[in-house]
Backbone as CSV, one residue per row, in Angstrom:
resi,resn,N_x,N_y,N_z,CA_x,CA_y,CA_z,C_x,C_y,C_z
1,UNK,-121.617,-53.969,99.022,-120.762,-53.507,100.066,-121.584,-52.773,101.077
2,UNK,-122.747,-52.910,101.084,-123.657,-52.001,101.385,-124.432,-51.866,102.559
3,UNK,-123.224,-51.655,103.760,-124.063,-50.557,104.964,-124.456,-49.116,104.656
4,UNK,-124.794,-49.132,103.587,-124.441,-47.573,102.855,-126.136,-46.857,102.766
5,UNK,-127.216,-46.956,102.898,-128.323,-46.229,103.033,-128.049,-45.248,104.018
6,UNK,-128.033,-44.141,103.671,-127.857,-43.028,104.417,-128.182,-43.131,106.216
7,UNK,-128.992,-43.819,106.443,-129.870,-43.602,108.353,-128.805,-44.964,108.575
8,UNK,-128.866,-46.292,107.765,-128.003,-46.803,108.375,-126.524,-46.669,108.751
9,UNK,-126.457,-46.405,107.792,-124.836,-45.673,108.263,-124.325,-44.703,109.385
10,UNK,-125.656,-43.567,109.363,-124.995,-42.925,110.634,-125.735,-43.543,112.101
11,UNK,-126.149,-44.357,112.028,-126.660,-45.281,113.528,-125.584,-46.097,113.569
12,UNK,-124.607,-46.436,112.753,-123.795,-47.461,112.933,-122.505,-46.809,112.510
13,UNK,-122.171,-45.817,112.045,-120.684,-44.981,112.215,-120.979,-44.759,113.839
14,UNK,-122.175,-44.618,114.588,-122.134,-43.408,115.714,-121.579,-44.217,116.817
15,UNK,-122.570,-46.111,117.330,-122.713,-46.890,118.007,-122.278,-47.953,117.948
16,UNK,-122.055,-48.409,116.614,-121.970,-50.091,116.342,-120.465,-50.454,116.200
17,UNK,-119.955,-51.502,116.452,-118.953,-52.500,116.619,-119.427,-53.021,114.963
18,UNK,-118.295,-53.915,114.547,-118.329,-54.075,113.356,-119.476,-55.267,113.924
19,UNK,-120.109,-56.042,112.603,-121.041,-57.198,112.618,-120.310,-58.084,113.464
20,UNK,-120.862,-58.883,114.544,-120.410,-60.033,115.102,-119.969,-61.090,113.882
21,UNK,-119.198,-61.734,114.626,-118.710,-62.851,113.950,-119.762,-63.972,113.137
22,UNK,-119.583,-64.310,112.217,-120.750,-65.603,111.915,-119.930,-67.244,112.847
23,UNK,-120.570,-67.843,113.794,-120.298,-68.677,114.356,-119.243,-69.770,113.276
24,UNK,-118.599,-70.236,114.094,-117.236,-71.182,113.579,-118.140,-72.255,113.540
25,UNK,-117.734,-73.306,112.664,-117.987,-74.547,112.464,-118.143,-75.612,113.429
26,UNK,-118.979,-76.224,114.031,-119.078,-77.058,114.979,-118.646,-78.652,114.160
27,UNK,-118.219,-79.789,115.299,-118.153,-80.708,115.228,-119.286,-81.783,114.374
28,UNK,-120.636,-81.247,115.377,-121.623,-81.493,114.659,-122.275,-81.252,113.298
29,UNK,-121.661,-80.307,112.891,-122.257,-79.417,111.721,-120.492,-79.415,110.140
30,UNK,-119.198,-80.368,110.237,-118.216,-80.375,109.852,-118.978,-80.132,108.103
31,UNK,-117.848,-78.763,107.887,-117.924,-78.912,106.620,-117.178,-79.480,105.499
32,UNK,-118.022,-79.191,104.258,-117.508,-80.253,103.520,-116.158,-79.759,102.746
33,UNK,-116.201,-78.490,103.426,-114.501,-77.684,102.642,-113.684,-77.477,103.572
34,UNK,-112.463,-77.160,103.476,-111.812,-77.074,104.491,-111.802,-75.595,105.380
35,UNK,-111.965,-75.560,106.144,-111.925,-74.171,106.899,-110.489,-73.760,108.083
36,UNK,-109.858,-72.780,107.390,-108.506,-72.295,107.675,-108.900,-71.334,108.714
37,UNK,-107.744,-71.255,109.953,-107.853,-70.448,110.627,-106.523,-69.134,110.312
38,UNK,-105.789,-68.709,111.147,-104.815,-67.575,110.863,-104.382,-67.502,111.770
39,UNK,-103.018,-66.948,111.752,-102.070,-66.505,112.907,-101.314,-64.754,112.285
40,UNK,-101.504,-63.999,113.321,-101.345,-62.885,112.861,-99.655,-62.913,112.791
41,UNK,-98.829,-62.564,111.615,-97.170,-62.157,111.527,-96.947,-60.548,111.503
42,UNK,-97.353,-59.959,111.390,-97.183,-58.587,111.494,-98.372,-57.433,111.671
43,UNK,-98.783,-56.251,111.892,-99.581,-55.384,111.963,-98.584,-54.342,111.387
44,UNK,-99.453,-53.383,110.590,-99.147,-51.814,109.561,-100.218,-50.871,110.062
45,UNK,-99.764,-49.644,109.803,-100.591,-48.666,110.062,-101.721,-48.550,108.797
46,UNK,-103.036,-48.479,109.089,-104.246,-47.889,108.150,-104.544,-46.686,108.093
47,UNK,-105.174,-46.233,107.585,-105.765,-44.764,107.565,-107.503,-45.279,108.322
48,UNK,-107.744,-45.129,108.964,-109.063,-45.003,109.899,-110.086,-44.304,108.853
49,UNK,-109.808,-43.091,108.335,-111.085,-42.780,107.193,-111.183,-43.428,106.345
50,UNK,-110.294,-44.166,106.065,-110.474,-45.116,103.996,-111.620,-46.349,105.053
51,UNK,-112.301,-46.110,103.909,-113.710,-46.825,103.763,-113.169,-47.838,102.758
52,UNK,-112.693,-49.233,103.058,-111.937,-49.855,102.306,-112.473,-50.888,101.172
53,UNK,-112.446,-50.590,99.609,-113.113,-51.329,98.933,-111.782,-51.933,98.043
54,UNK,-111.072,-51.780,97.848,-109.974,-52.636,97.240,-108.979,-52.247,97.407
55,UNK,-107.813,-53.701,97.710,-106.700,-53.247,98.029,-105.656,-54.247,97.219
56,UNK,-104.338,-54.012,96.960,-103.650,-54.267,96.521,-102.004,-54.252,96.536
57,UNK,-100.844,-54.990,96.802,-99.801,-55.248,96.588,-99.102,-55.074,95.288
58,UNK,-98.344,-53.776,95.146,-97.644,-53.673,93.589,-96.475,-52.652,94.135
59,UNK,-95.417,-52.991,93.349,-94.261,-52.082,93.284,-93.688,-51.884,94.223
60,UNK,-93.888,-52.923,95.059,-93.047,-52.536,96.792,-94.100,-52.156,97.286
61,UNK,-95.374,-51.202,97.084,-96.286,-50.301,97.893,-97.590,-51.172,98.280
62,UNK,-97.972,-50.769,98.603,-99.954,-50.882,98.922,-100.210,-49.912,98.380
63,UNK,-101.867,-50.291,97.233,-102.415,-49.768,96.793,-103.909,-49.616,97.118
64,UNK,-105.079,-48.958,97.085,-105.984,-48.872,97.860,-107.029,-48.108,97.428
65,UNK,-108.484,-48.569,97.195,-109.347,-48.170,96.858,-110.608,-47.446,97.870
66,UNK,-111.568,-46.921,98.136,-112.228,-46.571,98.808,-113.547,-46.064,98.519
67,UNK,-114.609,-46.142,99.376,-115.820,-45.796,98.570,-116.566,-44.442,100.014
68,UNK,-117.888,-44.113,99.603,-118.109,-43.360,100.270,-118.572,-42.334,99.257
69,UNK,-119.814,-41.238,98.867,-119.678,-40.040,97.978,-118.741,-38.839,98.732
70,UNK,-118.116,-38.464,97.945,-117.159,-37.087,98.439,-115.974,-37.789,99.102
71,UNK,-115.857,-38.880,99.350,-114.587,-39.590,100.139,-113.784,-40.783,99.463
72,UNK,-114.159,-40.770,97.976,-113.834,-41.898,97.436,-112.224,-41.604,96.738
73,UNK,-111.454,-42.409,96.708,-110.163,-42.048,96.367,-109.140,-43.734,95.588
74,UNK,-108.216,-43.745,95.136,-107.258,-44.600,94.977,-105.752,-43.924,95.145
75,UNK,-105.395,-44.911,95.819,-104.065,-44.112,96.553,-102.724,-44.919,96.601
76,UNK,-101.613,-44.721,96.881,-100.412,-45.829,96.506,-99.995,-45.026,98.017
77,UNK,-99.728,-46.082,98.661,-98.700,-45.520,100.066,-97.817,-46.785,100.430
78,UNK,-96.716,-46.180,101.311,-95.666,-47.238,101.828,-96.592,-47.850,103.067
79,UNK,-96.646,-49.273,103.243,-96.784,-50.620,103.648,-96.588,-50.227,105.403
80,UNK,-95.116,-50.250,105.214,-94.501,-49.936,106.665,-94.746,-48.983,107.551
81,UNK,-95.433,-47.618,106.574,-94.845,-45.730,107.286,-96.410,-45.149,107.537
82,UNK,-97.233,-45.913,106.080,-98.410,-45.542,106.261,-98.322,-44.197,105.005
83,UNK,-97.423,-43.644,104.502,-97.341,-42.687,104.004,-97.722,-42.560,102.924
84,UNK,-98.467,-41.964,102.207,-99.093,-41.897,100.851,-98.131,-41.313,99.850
85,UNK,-97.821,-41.955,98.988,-97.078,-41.530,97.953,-98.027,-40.494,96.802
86,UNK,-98.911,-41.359,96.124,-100.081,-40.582,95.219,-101.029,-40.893,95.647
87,UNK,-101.969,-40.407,94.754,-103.563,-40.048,95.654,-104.162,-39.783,94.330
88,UNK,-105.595,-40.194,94.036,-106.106,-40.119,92.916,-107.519,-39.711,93.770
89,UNK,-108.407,-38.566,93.892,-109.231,-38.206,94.309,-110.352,-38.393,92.992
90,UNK,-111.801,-39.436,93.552,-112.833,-39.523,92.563,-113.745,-38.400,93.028
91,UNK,-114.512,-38.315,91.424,-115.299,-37.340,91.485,-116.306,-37.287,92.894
92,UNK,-116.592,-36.317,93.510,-118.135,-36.775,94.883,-119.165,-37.250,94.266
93,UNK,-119.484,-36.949,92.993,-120.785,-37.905,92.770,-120.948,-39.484,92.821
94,UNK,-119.480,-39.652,92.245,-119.021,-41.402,92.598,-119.051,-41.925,93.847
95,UNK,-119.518,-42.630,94.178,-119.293,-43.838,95.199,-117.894,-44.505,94.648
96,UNK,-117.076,-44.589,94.978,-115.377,-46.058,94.327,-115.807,-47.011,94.910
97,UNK,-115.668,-48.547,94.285,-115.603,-49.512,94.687,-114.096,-50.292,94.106
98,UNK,-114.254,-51.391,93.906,-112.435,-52.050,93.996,-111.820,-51.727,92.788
99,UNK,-110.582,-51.614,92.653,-109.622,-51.483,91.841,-108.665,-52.386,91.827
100,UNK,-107.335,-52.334,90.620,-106.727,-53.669,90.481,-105.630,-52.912,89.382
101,UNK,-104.456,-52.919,89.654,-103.105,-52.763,89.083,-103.007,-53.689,87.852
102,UNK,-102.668,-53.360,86.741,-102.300,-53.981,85.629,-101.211,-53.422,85.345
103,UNK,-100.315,-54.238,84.113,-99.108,-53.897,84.024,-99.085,-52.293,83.142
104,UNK,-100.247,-52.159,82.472,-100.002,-50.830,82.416,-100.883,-49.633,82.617
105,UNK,-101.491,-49.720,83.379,-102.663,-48.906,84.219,-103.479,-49.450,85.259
106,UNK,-104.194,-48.635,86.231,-104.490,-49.050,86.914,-106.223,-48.590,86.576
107,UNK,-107.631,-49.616,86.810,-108.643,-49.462,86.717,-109.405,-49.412,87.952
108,UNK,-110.133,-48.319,88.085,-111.096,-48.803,89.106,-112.674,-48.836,88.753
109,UNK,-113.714,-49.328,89.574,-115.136,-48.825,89.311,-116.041,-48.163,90.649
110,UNK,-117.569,-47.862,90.055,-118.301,-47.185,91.186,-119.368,-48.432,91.194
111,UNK,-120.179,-48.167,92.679,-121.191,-48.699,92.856,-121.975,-48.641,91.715
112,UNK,-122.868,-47.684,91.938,-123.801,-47.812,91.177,-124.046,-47.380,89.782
113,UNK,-123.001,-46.792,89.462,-122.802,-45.727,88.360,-122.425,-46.299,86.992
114,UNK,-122.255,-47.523,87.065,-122.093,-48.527,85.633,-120.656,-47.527,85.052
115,UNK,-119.841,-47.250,85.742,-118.292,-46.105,85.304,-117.639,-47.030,86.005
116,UNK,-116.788,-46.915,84.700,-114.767,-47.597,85.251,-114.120,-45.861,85.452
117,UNK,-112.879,-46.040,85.773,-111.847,-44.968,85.737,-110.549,-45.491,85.150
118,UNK,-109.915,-45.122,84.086,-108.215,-45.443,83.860,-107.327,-44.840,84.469
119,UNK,-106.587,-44.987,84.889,-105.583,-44.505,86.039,-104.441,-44.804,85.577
120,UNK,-103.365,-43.556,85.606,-102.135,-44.358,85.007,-101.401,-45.102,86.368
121,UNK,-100.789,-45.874,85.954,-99.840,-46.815,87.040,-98.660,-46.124,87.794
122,UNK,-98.276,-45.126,87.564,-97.547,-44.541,87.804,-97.083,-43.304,89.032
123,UNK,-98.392,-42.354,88.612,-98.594,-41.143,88.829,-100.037,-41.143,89.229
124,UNK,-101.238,-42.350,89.212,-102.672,-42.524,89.664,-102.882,-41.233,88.772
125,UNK,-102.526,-40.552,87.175,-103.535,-39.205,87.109,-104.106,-39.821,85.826
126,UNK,-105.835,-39.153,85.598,-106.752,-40.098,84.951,-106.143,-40.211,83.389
127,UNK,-106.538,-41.318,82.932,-106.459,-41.414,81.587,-107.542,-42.146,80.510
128,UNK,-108.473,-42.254,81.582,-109.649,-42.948,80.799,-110.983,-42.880,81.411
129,UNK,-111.753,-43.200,81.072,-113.342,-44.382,81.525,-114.241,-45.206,80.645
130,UNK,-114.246,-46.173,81.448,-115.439,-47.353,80.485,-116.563,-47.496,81.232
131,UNK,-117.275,-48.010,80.645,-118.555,-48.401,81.368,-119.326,-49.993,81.339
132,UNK,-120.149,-50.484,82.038,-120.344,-51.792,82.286,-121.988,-51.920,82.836
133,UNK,-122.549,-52.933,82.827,-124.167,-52.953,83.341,-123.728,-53.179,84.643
134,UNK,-124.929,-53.047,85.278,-124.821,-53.804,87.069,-124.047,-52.572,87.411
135,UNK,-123.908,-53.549,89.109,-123.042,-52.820,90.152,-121.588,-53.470,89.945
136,UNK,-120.674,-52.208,90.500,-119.358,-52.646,90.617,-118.749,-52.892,91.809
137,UNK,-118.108,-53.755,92.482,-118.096,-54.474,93.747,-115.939,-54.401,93.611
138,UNK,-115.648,-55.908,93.490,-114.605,-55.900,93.795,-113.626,-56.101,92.685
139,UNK,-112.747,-56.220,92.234,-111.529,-56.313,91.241,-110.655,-57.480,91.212
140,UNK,-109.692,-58.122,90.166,-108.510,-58.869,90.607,-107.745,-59.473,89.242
141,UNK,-107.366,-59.739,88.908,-106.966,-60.494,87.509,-106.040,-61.667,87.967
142,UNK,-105.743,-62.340,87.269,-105.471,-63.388,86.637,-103.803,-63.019,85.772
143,UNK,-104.164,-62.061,85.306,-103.073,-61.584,84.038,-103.636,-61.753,82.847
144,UNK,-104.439,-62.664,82.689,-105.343,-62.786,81.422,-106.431,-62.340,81.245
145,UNK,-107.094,-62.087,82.321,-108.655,-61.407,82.683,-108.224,-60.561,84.018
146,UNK,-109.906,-59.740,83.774,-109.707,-58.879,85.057,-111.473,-59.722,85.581
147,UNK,-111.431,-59.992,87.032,-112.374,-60.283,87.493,-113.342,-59.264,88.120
148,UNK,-114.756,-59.213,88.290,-115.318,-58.155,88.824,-116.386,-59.048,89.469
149,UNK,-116.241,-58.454,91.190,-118.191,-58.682,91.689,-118.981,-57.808,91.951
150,UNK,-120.163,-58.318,91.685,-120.885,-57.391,91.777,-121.919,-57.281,93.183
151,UNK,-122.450,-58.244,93.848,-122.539,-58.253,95.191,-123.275,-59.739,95.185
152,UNK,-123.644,-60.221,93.865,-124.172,-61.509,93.767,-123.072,-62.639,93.831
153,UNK,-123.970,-63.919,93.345,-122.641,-64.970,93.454,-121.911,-64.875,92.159
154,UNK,-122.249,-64.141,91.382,-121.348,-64.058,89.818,-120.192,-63.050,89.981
155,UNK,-119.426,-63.725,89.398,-117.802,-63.206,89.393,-117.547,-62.794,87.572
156,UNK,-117.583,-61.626,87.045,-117.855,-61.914,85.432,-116.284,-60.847,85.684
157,UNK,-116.165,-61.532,84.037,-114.758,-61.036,83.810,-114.362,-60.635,82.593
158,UNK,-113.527,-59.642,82.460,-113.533,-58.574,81.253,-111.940,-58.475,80.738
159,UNK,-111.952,-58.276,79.161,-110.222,-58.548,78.496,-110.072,-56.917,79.334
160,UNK,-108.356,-57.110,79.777,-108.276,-56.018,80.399,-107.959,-55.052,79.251
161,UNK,-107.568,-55.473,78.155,-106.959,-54.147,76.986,-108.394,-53.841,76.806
162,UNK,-109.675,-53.993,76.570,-110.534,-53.433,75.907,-111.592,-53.269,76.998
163,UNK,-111.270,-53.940,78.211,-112.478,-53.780,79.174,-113.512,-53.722,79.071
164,UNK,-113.596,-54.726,77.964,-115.192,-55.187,77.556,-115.457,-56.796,78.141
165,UNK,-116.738,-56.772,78.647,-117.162,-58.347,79.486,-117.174,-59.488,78.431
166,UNK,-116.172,-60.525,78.878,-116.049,-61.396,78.365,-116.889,-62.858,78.639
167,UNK,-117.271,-62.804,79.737,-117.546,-64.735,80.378,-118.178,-63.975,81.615
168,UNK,-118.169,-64.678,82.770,-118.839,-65.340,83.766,-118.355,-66.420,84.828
169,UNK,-118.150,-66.504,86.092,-118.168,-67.133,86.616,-118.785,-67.423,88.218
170,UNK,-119.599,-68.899,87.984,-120.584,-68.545,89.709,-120.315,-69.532,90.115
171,UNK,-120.480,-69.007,91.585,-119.321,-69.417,92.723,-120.665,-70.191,93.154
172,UNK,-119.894,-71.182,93.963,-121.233,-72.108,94.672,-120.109,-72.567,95.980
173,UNK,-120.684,-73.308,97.129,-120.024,-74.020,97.560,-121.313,-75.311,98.127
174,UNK,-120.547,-76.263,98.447,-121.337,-77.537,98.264,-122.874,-77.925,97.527
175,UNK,-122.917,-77.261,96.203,-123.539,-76.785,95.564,-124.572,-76.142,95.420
176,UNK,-124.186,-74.921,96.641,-125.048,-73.985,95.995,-124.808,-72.709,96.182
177,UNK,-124.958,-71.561,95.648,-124.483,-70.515,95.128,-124.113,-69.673,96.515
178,UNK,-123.165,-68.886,96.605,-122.991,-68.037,97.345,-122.892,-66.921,96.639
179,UNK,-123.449,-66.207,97.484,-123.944,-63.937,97.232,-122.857,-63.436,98.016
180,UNK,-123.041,-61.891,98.189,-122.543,-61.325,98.725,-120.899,-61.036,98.457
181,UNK,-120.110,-61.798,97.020,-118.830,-62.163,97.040,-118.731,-60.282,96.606
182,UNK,-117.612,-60.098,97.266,-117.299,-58.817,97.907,-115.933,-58.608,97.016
183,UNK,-114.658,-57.921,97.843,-113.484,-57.664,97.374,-112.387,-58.843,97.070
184,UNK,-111.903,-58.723,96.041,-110.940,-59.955,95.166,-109.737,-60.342,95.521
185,UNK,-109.221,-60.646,95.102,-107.777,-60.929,95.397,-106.690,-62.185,94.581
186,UNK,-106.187,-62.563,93.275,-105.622,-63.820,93.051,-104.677,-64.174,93.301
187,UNK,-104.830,-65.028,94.459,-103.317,-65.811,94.635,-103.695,-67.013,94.828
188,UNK,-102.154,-67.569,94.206,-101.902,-68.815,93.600,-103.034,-69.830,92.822
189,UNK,-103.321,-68.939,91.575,-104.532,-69.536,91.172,-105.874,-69.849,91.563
190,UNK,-105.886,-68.846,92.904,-107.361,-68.991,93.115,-107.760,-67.774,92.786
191,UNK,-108.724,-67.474,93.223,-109.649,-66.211,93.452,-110.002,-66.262,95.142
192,UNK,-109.449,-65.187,95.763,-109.909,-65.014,97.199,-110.918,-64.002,97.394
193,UNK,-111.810,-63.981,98.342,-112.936,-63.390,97.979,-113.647,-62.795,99.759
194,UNK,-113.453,-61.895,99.768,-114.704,-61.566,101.007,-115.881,-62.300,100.675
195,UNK,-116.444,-62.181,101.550,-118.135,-62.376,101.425,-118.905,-61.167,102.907
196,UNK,-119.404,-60.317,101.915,-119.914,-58.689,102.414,-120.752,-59.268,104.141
197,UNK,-120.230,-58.508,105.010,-120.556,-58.486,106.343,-120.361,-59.908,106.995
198,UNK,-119.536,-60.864,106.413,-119.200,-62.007,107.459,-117.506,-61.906,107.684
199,UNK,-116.873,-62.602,108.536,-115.448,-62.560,108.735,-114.965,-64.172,107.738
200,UNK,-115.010,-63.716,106.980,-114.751,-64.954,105.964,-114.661,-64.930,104.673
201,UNK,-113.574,-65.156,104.539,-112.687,-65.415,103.043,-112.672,-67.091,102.247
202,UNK,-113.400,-66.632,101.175,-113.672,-67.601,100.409,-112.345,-68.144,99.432
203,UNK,-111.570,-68.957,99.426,-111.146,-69.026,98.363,-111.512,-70.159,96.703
204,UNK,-111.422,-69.622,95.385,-112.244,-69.923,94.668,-111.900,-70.667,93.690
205,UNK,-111.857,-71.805,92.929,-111.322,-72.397,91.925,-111.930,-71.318,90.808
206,UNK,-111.125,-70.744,90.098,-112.104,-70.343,88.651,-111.849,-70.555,87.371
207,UNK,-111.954,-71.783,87.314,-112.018,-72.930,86.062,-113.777,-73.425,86.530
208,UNK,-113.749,-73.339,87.967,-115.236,-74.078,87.980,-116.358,-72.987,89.133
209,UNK,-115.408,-72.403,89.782,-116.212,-71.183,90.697,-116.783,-72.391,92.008
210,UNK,-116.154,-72.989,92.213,-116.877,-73.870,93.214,-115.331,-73.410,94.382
211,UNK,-116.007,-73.477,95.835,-115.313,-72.635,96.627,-114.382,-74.290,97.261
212,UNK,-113.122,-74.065,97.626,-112.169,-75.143,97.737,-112.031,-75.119,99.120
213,UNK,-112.280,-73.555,99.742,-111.762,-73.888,101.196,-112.017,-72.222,101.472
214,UNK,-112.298,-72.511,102.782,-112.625,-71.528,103.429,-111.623,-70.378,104.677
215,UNK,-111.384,-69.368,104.395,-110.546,-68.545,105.513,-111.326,-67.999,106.551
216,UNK,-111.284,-68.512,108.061,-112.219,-67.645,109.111,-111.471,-66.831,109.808
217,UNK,-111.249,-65.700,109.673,-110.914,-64.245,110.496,-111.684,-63.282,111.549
218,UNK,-112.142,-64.689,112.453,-112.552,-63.606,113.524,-111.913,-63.139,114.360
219,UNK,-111.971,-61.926,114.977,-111.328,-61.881,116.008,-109.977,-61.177,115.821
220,UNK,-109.782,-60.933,114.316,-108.293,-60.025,114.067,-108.206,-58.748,114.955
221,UNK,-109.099,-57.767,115.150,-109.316,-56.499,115.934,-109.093,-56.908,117.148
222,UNK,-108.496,-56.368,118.084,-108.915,-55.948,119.877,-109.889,-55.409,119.604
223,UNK,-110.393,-55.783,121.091,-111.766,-54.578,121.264,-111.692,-53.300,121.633
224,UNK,-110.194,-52.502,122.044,-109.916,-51.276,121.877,-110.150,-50.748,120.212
225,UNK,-109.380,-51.746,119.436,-109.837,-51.210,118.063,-110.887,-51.313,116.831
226,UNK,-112.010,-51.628,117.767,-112.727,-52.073,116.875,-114.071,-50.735,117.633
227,UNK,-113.633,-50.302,117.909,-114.542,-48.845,117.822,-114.777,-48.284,117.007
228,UNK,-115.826,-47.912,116.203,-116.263,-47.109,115.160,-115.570,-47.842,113.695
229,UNK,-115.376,-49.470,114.223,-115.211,-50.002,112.656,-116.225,-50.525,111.618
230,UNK,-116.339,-50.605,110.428,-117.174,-51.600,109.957,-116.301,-53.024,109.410
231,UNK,-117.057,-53.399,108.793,-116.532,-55.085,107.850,-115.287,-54.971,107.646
232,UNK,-115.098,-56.505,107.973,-113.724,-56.856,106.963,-113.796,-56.329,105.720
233,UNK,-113.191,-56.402,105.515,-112.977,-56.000,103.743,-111.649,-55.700,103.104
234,UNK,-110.816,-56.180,102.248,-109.687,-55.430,101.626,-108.822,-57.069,101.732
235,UNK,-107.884,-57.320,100.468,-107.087,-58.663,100.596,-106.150,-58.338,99.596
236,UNK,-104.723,-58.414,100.009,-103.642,-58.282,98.912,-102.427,-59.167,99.152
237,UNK,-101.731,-59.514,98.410,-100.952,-60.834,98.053,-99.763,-59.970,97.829
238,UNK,-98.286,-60.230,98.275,-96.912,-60.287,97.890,-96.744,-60.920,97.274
239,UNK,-96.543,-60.972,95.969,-96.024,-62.665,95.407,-94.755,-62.960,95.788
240,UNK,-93.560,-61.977,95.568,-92.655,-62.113,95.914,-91.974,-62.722,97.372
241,UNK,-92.242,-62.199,98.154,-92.490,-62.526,99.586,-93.234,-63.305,100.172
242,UNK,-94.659,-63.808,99.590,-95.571,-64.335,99.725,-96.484,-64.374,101.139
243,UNK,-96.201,-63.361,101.066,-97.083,-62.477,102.301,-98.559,-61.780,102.231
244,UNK,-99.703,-62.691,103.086,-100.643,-62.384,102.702,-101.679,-61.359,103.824
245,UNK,-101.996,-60.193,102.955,-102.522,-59.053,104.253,-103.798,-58.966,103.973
246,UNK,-104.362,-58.131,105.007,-106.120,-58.160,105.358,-106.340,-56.866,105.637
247,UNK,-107.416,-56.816,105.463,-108.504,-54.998,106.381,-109.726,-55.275,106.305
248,UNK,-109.714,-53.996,106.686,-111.220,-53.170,106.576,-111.849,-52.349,106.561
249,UNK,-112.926,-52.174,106.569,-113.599,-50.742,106.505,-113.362,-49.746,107.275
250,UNK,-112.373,-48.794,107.634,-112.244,-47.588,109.045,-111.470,-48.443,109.733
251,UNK,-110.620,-49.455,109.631,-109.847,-50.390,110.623,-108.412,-49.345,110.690
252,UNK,-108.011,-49.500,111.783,-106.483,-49.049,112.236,-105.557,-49.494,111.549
253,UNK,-105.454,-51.080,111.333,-104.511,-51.511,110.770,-104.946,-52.390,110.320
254,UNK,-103.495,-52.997,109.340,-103.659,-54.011,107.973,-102.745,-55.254,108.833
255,UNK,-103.430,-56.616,108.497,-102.845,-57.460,109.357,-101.842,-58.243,108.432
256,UNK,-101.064,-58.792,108.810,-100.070,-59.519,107.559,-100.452,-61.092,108.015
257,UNK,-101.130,-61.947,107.330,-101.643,-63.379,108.580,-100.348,-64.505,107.507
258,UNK,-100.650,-65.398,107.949,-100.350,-66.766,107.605,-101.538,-67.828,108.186
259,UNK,-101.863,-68.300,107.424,-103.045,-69.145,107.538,-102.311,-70.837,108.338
260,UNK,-103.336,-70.981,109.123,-103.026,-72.554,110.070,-103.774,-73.392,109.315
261,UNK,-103.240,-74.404,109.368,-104.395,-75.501,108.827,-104.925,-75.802,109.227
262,UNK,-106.354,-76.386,108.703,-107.862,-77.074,108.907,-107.426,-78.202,110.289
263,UNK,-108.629,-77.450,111.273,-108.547,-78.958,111.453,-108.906,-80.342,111.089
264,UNK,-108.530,-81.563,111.741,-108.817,-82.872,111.089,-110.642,-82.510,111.273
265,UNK,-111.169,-83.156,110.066,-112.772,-83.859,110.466,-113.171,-84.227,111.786
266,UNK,-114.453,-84.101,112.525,-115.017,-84.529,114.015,-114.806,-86.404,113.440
267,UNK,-114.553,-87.165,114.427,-114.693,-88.480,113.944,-116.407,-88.826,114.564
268,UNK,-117.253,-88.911,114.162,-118.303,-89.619,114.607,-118.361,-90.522,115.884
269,UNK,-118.789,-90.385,117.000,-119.700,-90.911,118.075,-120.017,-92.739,117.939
């Protein structure tokens, strides 16, 4: 997730616009997956300080992870008002990275710190910690597994009752591996996936980790609001509603999109 070395960060909290866009797909260059564009259906209020590392749809609310030392938190607020219901403040020595609602607690992890946190579902007040090798990146389950990245192309995944690592899964697309897979998200049997500092959402078969199709989100911000932002980052699913929302790092607001379809293939010359 890592604009995070101390000098870079404050040259780029002070001056910088989030990363430019990674260029759209040319005619010449058609890929071999499909690449989705978006149409924005609604805008919500954000909190501008949450440094956004996982986010989530549960109980009617938005749920929300954040990283940063001394600023790291998981929090439950209303969708519509912006209003924080609970608030789970992590220790300052932690960095938070993504978290993920289960039916009966909520888990999060840190960067670098090989630490989970148990969280009750309820009330966010602690009730646990585990621990894990590597870095901890983004969150998501399945209902049967909980998925974790770590900033590589491996997606490994852990029984959520014992939160011990079970398997593995690496993501490739037209066969070959993609890094950087960032914050999670499962809907409708995929795995949706940032990929750290581009505007692009991967989504993931994970029976085979090979990427099916691609989401490009440039351009969600005005350029009034994209002052003092960083990366995309953050993806949560309504099932009910089936309403699918977006963020980011210090962003104003959470976008509610509906995805357009691919266009047709360039026909050849």
């Amino acid at each position: 997730m890592r604009t995070l070395l101390a000098g870079i960060f404050l040259a780029f909290a002070s001056c910088s616009p989030a990363p430019a866009p990674a260029l759209a797909p040319t005619a010449s260059a058609a890929p071999a997956v499909p690449v989705y564009s978006y149409q924005v259906v609604a805008t919500y209020p954000h909190d501008k300080a949450a440094f956004t590392e996982g986010l989530q749809f549960a109980d009617g609310a938005m749920y929300e992870s954040t990283g940063m030392e001394g600023t790291s938190w998981v929090r439950k607020f209303d969708l519509a008002t912006g209003a924080v219901q609970a608030q789970h403040n992590i220790d300052s020595q932690y960095f938070g990275e993504g978290m993920v609602v289960l039916p009966d607690k909520i888990i999060s992890v840190t960067w670098k710190s090989q630490k989970g946190f148990v969280l009750d579902r309820a009330t966010l007040a602690p009730k646990g910690e585990f621990t894990y090798t590597g870095e901890g990146w983004g969150l998501t389950t399945d209902g049967a597994r909980v998925f974790m990245s770590d900033g590589t192309s491996r997606i490994r995944t852990f029984d959520p009752a014992t939160l011990q690592e079970n398997g593995a899964i690496d993501v490739n697309m037209n066969g070959r591996p993609v890094d950087q897979i960032n914050e999670l998200e499962f809907i409708k049997g995929e795995i949706w996936a940032n990929v750290f500092q581009s505007d692009r959402i991967l989504r993931i078969d994970p029976a085979t980790g090979n990427v099916a199709s691609v989401v490009y989100l440039a351009n969600l911000l005005s350029p009034q609001d994209r002052r003092g932002v960083d990366v995309l980052n953050g993806i949560a699913y309504d099932g009910a509603g089936e309403r699918i929302f977006v963020t980011g790092k210090y962003w104003p607001k959470i976008f509610e999109i509906k995805l357009k379809d691919p266009a047709p293939p360039a026909k050849p010359n």
